[in-house]
C-alpha positions as CSV (number, residue, x, y, z in Angstrom):
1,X,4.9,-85.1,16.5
2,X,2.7,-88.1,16.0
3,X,0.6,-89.2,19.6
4,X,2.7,-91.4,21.6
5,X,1.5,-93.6,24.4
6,X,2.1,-92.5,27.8
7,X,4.5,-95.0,28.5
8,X,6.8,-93.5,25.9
9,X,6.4,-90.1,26.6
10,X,7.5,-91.0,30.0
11,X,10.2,-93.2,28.8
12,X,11.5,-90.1,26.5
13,X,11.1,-87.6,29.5
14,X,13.5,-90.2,31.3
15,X,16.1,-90.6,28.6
16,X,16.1,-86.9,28.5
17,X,17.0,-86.2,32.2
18,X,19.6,-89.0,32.1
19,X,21.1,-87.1,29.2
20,X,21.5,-84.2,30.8
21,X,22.6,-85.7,34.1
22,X,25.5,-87.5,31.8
23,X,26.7,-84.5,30.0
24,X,26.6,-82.7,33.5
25,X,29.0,-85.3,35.0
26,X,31.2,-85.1,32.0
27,X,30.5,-89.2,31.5
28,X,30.9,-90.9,28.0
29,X,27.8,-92.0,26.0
30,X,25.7,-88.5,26.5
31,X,25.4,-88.1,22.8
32,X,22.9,-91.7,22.7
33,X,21.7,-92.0,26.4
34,X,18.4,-90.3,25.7
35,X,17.5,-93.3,22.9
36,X,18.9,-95.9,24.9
37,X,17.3,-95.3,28.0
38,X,13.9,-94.6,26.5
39,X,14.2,-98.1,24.4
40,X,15.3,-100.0,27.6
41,X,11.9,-98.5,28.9
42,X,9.3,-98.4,25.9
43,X,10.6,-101.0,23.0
44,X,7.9,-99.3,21.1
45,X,9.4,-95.7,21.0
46,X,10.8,-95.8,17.6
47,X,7.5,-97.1,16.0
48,X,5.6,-94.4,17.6
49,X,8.1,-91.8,16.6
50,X,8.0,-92.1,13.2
51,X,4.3,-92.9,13.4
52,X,2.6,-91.3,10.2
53,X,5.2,-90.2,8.8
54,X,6.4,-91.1,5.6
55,X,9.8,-92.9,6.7
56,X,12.5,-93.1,4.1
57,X,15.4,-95.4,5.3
58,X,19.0,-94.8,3.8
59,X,22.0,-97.6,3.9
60,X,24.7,-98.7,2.3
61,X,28.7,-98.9,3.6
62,X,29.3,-95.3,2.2
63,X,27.7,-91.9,1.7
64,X,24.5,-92.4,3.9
65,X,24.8,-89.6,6.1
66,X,25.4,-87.4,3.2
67,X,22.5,-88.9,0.9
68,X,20.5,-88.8,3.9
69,X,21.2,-84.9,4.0
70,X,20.1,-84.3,0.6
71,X,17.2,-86.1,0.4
72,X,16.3,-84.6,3.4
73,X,17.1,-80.7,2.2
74,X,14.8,-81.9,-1.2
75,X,11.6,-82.9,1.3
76,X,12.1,-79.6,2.9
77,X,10.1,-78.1,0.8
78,X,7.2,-81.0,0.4
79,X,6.0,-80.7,4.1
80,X,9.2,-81.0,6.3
81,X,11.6,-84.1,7.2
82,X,12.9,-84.5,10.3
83,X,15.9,-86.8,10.1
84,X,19.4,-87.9,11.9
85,X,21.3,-85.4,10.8
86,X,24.7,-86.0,12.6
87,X,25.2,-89.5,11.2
88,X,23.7,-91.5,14.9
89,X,22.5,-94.7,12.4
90,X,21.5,-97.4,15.4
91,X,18.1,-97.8,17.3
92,X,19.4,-95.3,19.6
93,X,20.8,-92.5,17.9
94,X,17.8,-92.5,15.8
95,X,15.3,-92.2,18.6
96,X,17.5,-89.1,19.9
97,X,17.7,-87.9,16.7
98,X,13.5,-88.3,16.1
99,X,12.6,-87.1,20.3
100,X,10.8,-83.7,20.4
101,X,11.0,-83.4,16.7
102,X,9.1,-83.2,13.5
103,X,5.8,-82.1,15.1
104,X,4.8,-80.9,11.6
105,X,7.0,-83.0,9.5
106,X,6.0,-85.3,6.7
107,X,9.1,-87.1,6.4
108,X,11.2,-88.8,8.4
109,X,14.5,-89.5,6.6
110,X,16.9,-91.7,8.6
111,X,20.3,-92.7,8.1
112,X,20.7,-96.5,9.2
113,X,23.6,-98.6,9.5
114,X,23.7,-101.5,7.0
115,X,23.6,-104.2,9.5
116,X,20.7,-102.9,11.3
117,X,18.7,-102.3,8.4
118,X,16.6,-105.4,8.1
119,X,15.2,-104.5,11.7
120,X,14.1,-100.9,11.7
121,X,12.8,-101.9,8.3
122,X,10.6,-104.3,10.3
123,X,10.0,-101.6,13.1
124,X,9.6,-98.4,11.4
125,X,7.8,-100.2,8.6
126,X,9.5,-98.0,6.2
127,X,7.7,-97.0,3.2
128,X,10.8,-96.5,1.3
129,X,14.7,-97.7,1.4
130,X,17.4,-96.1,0.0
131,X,20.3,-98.7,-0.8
132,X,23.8,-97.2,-2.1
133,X,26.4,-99.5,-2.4
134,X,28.2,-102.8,-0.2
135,X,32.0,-103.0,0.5
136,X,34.5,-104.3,3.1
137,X,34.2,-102.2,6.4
138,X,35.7,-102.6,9.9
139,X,35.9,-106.3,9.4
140,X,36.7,-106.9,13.4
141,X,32.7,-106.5,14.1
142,X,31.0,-106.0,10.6
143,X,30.4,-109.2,8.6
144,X,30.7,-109.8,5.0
145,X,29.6,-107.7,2.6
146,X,27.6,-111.0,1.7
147,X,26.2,-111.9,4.4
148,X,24.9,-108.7,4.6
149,X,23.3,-108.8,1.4
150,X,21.2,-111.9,2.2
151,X,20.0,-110.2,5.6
152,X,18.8,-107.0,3.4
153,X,17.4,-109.7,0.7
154,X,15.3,-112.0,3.0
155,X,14.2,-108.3,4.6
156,X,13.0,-106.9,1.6
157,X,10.9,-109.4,0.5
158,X,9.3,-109.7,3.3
159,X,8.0,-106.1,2.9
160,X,5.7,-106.2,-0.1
161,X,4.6,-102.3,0.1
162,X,8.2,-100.8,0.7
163,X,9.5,-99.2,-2.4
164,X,13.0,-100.0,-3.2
165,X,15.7,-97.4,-4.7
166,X,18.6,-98.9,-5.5
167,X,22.4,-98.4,-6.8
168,X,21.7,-101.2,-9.8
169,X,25.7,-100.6,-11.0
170,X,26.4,-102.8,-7.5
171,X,25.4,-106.7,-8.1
172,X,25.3,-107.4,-4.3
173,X,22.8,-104.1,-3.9
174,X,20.9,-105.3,-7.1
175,X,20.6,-109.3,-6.0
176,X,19.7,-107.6,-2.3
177,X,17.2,-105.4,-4.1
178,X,15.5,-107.6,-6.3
179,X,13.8,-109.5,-3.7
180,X,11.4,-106.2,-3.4
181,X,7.9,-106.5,-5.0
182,X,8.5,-102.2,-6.0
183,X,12.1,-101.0,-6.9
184,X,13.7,-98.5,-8.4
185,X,16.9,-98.8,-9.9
186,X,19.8,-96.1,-10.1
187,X,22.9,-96.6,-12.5
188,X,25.7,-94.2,-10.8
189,X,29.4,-94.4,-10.5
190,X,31.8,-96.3,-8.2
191,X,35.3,-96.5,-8.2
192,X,35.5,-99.7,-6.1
193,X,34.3,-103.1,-7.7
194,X,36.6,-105.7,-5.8
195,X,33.8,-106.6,-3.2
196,X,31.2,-107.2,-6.0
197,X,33.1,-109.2,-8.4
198,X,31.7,-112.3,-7.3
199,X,27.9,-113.0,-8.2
200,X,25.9,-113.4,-4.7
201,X,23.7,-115.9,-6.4
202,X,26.1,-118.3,-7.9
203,X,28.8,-117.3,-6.7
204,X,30.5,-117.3,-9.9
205,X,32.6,-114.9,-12.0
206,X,30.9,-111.6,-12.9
207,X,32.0,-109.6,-16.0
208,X,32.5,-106.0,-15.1
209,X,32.7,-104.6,-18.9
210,X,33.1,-100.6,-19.3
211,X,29.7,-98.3,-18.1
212,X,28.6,-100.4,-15.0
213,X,26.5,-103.0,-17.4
214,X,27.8,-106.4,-15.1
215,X,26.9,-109.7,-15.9
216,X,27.0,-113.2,-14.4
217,X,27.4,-115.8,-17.5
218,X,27.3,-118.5,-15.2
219,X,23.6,-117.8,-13.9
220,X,22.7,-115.1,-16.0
221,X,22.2,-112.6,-13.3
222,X,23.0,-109.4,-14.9
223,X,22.1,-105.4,-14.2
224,X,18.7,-104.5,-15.1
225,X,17.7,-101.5,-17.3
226,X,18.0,-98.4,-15.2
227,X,15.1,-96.2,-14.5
228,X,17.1,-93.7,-14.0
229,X,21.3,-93.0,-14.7
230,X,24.0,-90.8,-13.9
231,X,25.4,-89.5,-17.1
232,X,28.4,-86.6,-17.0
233,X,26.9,-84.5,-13.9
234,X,22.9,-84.8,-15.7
235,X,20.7,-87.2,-13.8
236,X,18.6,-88.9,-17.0
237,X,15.3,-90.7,-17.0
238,X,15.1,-94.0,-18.5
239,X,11.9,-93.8,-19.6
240,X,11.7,-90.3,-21.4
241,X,16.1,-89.6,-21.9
242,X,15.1,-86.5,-19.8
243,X,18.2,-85.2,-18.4
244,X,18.1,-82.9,-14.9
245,X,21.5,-80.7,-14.3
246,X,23.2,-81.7,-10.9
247,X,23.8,-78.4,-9.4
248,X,25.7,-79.6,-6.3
249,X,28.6,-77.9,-3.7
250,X,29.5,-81.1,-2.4
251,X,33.3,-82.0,-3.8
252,X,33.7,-85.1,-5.6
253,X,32.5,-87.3,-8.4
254,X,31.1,-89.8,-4.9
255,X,28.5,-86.7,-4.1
256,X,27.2,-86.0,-7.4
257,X,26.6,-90.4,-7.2
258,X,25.2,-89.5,-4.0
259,X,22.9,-86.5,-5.5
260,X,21.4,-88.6,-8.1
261,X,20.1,-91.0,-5.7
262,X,18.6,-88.4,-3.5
263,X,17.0,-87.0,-6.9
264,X,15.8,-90.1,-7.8
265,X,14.4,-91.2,-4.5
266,X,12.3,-87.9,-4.5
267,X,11.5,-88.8,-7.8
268,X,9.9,-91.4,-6.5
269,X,7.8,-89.7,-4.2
270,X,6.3,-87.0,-6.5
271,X,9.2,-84.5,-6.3
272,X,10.8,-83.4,-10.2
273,X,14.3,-83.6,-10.6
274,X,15.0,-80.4,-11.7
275,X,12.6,-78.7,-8.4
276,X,15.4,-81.2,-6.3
277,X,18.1,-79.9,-8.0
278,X,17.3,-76.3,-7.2
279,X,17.2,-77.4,-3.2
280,X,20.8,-79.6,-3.2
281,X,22.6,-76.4,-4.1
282,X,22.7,-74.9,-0.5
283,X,23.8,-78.3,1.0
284,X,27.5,-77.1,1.3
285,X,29.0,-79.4,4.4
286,X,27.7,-82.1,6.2
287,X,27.9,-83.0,9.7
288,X,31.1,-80.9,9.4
289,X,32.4,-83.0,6.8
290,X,33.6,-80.8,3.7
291,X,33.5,-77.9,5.6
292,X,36.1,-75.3,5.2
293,X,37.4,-73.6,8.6
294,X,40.2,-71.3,9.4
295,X,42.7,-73.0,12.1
296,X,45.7,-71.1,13.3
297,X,45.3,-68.8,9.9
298,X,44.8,-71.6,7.6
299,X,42.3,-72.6,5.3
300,X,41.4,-76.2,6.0
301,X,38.7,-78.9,4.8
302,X,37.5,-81.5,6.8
303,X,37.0,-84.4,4.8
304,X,35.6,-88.5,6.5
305,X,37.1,-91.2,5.0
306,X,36.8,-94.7,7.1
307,X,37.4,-98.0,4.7
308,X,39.3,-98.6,1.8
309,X,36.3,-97.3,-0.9
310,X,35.8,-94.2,0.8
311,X,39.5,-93.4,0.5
312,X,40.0,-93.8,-2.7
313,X,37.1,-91.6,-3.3
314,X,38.4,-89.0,-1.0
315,X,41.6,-88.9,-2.7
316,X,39.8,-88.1,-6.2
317,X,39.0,-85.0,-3.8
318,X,42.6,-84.0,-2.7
319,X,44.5,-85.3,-5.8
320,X,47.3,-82.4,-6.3
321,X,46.4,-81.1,-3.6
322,X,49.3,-78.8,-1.8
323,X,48.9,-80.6,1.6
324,X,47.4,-83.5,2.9
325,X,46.8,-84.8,6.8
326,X,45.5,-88.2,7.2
327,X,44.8,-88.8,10.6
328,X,44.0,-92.7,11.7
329,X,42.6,-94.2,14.8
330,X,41.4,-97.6,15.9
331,X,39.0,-97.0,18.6
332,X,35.6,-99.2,19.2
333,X,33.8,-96.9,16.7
334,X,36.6,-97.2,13.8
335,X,37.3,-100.9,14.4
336,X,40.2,-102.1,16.0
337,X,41.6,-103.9,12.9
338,X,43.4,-101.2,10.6
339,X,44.7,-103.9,8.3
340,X,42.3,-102.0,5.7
341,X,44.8,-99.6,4.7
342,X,46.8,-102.3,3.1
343,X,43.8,-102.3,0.6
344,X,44.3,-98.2,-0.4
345,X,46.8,-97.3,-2.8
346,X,48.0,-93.6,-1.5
347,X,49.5,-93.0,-5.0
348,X,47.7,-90.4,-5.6
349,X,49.3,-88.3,-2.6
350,X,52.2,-87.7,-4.8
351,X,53.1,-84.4,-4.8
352,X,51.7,-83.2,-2.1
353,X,53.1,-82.2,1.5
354,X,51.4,-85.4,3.9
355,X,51.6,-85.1,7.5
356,X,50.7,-88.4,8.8
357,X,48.8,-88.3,12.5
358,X,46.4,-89.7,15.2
359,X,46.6,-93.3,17.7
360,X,47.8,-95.7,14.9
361,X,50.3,-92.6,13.1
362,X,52.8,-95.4,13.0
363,X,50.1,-97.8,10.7
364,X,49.8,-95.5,8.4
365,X,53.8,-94.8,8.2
366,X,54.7,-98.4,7.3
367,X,52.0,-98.0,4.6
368,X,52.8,-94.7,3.3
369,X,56.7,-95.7,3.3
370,X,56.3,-98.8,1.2
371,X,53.7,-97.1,-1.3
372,X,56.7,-94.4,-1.8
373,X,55.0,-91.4,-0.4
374,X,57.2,-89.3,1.5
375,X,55.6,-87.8,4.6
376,X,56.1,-86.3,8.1
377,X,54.6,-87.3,11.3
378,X,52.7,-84.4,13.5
379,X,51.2,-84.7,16.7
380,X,47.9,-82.2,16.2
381,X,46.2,-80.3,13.4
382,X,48.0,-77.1,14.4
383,X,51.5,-78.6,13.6
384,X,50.2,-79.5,10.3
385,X,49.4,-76.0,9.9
386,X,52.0,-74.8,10.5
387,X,54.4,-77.4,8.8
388,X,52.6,-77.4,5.6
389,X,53.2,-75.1,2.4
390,X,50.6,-72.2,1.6
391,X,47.4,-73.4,0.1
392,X,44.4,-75.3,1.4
393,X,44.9,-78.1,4.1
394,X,43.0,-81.0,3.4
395,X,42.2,-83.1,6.2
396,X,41.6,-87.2,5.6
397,X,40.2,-89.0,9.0
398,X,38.7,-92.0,10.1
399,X,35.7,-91.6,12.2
400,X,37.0,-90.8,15.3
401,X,39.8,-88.7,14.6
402,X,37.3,-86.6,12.5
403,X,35.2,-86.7,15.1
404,X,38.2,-85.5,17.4
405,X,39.3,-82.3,15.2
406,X,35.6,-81.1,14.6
407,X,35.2,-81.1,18.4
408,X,38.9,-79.6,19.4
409,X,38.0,-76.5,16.4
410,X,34.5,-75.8,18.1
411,X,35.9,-75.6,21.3
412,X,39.1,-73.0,19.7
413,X,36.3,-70.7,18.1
414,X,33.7,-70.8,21.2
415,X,36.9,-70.1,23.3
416,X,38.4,-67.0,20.9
């Protein structure tokens, strides 16, 4: 743990009492009152806390907690990373995440939400940023994927010793990107283009030919040469056509993308791909998510999906699956606005047994009716079970209704 002034150590030993005095009472907002209070009393904390440390930032509108978790699992082995392992991406999650921890850590890998990025950049002075991809999410209180993209331009290059690794197949990451003085560029697959077909410098046209290789003929903004590129399931150098194996548990085409960023960001801090590799292979759930757990004698596998991108990539996951639950809510943390789903094609849920629940059930019924998806409305996980054909269960939520069933299975197995 790096020396913190006493001002923050007492600002930390508050937040820590008013945690527990919340989770005591049963109140809402335990899980980030340690951060929040200890901010509200030493502004400083989260510069102290990650101190020395080498602090890599990850962020992008998908797959940061996972990326996170891998890079994370590779700098295991190089002296220790202490990280925000549960997904808590703001100021305050991240100083609860970071409090007591990493007393002998190197590394302090953190998970930050994209709009909150050009700040901790500034605060944590992060030596390197980890950028993934940009599309339409909760559009009630998140602003354009544009917008967003300037704020994390006009950052970077304001940050001449930050290294930059970024997704290069996504213009608005690249434009965002390019701004840094050091960056490394990633070419990995995406199956959603329709938030980046507009070049963020002109504004013009882009041509999105077969392999990722886009192109602005209006400005000539185009994709530059990739250091490194995800070919088949090989992360290959650009430099030498070295190819590194992605041994990976994770399901889906979106975590092997999400693997070869890890590998490259250790990459660029010293770490061989194929020594990461080795490291990614016991990474088999995160934060619950892909996790397989028996409910009510059932196999069943948690799977996060929250906008319209990270759908369709989750159903590349359950396609044929034998049932399906998609559970939907619209609480403050989801967004209120569910209009997204009009964005998903469910076709892909043909064949397979889908239980629709959760708050907005009815949203997603509308939807699912006038895609042609047959399905049947439940009111818990349990009836799903028990509804549902033999086979695996696979579970599709939004943030809180994920959050919901991890919490209601933990409480079933600490109760049997």
């Amino acid at each position: 743990m790096p020396r913190l002034s006493v001002r923050t150590q007492l600002a930390l030993l508050t937040g820590t009492m008013a945690s527990y005095l919340y989770r005591k009472t049963s109140r809402a907002g335990a899980g980030t009152v340690l951060g929040r209070t200890a901010l509200a009393l030493a502004p400083n904390a989260l510069r102290e806390l990650t101190g020395p440390l080498h602090v890599v930032l990850v962020s992008g509108t998908n797959g940061k907690t996972t990326t996170t978790r891998l890079i994370a699992a590779i700098l295991a082995g190089e002296g220790g990373a202490v990280s925000n392992a549960t997904g808590a991406n703001m100021p305050a999650g991240i100083v609860n995440a970071l409090a007591g921890r990493g007393r002998t850590a190197r590394y302090s890998v953190l998970e930050v939400d994209e709009r909150y990025l050009p700040g901790l950049r500034d605060e944590t002075r992060a030596d390197t940023v980890v950028l993934l991809n940009l599309s339409r999410d909760q559009l009630d209180r998140s602003p354009e994927t544009f917008l967003i993209a300037k704020r994390w331009r006009e950052a970077l290059g304001r940050a001449p010793r930050t290294t930059v690794v970024a997704n290069c197949n996504d213009a608005q990451v690249c434009w965002a990107a390019s701004a840094a003085r050091h960056v490394v560029w990633v070419a990995v697959e995406g199956r959603w283009e329709r938030d980046s077909r507009w070049c963020p410098a002109c504004r013009g046209l882009l041509d999105h030919p077969p392999g990722g290789a886009w192109r602005c003929d209006g400005c000539g903004l185009e994709r530059p040469a990739p250091d490194w590129a995800l070919v088949g399931d090989r992360l290959v150098s650009g430099r030498t056509d070295e190819a590194t194996a992605i041994g990976l548990a994770l399901p889906g085409r979106i975590n092997v993308s999400n693997a070869a960023m890890a590998l490259a960001t250790a990459a660029s801090l010293g770490v061989a791909p194929a020594a990461g590799s080795v490291r990614l292979r016991d990474v088999r759930s995160v934060a619950g998510r892909y996790e397989i757990v028996d409910v009510a004698g059932r196999r069943v596998r948690l799977l996060l999906a929250k906008n319209p991108a990270s759908w369709a990539e989750t159903f590349c996951v359950v396609r044929g699956a034998a049932a399906v639950l998609l559970v939907l809510n619209a609480r403050q943390l989801d967004g209120r606005d569910t209009s997204w789903i009009w964005d998903v094609d469910f076709a892909a849920l043909r064949g397979s047994a889908v239980f629709v629940a959760g708050e907005r059930h009815l949203d997603l019924a509308v939807r699912l009716d006038l895609n042609g998806i047959a399905f049947t409305v439940v009111s818990s996980l349990r009836e799903a079970c028990a509804a549902a054909p033999p086979g695996l269960l696979e579970v599709v939520a939004n943030y809180t209704g994920f959050l919901d069933l991890v919490r209601a299975i933990r409480e079933e197995a600490v109760g049997a």
